[in-house]
C-alpha positions as CSV (number, residue, x, y, z in Angstrom):
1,X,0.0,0.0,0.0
2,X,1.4,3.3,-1.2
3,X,0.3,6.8,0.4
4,X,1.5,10.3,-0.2
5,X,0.2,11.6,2.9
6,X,-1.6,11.4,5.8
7,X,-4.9,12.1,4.8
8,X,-4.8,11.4,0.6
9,X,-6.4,9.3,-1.2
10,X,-4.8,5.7,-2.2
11,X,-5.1,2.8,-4.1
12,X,-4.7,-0.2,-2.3
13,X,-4.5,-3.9,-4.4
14,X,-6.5,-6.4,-3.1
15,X,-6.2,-9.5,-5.4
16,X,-6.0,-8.5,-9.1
17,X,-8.6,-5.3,-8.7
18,X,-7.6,-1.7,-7.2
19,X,-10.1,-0.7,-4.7
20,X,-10.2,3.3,-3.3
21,X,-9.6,4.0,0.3
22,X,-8.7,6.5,2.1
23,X,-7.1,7.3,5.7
24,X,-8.4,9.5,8.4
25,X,-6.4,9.9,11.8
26,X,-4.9,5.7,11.8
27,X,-8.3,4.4,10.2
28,X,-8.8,3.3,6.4
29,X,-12.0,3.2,5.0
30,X,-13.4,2.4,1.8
31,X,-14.3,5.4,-0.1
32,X,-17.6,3.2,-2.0
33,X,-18.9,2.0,1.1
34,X,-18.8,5.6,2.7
35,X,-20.3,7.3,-0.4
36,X,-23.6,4.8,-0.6
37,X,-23.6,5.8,3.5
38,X,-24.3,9.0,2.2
39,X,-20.5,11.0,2.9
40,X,-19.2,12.9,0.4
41,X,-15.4,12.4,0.1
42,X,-13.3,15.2,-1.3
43,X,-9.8,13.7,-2.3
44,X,-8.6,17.6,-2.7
45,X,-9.1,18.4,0.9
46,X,-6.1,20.4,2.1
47,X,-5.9,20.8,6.2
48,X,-4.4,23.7,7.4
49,X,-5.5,22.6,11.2
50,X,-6.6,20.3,13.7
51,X,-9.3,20.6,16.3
52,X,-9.6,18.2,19.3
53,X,-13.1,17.5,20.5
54,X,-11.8,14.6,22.9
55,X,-9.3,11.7,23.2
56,X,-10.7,9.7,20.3
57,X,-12.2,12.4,18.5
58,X,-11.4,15.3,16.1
59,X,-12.0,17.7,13.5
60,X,-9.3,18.3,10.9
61,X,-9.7,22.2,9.6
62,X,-9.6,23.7,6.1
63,X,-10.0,27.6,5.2
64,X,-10.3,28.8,2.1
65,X,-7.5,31.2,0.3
66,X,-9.1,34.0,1.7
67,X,-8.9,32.8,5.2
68,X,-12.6,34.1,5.6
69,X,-14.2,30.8,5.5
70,X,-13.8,27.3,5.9
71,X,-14.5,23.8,6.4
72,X,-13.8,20.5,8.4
73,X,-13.3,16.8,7.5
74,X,-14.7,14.1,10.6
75,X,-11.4,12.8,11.9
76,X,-13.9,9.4,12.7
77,X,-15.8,9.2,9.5
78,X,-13.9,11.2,7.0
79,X,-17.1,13.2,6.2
80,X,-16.3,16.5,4.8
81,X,-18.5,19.8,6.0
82,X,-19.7,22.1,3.3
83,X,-17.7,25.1,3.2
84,X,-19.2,27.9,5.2
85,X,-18.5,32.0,6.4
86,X,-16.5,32.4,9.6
87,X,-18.4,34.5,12.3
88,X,-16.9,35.8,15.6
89,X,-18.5,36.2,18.3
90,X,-18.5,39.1,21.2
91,X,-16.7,38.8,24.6
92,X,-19.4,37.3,27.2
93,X,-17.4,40.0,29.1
94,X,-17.5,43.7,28.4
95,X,-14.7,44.9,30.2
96,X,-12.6,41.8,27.4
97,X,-11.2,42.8,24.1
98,X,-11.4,39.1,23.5
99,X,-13.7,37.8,20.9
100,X,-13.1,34.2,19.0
101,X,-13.5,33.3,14.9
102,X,-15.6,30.2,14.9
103,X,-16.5,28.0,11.9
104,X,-20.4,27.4,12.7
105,X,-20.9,24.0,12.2
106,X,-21.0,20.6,13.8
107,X,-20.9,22.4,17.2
108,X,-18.7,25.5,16.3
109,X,-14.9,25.4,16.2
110,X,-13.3,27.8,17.9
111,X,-10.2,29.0,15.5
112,X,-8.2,30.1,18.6
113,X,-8.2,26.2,19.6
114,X,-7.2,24.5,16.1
115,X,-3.6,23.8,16.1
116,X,-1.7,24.7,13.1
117,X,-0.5,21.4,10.5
């Protein structure tokens, strides 16, 4: 089995036929048996980021060129988010300067958390 990177998609030979798979994290799935599940797999997904949600469990982080939007990939199922518009959101406390960049989906990422690939 050959792979260019962590997260690209590979052929892997299984008898005399190629079958598509692709890695996520240290799991390998089969890219046909996640599509008819419904996920839409994007081979051209380029992470910039990763975002802890717990031990086992993560969101891998893409922005677009002009860093005002992005998306995330399921470290668990490989399912890719649509991309959508950053928003930031207001200090809970008045007297703080601090607000955080969030990409609003699957529970909001926080940017300020995602550590840089």
């Amino acid at each position: 089995m050959q792979s260019s990177g962590h997260n690209d998609l590979i052929k892997e030979k299984r008898g005399d036929r190629m079958e598509n798979t692709i890695i996520v994290g240290n799991q390998q799935y089969d890219v046909n048996v996640l599509e008819e599940a419904g996920f839409k797999i994007e081979s051209n997904f380029k992470a910039h980021g990763y975002y802890i949600v717990s031990n086992c469990v993560g969101y891998e982080v893409e922005l677009n060129d002009s860093c005002d939007g992005g998306r995330l990939r399921d470290s668990e199922t490989g399912e890719v988010s649509d991309w959508t518009e950053l928003e930031y959101i207001e200090p809970e406390n008045a007297d703080s300067e601090d607000g955080e960049w969030i990409i609003p989906i699957w529970g909001g990422v926080p940017l300020n958390q995602v550590m840089r690939i």
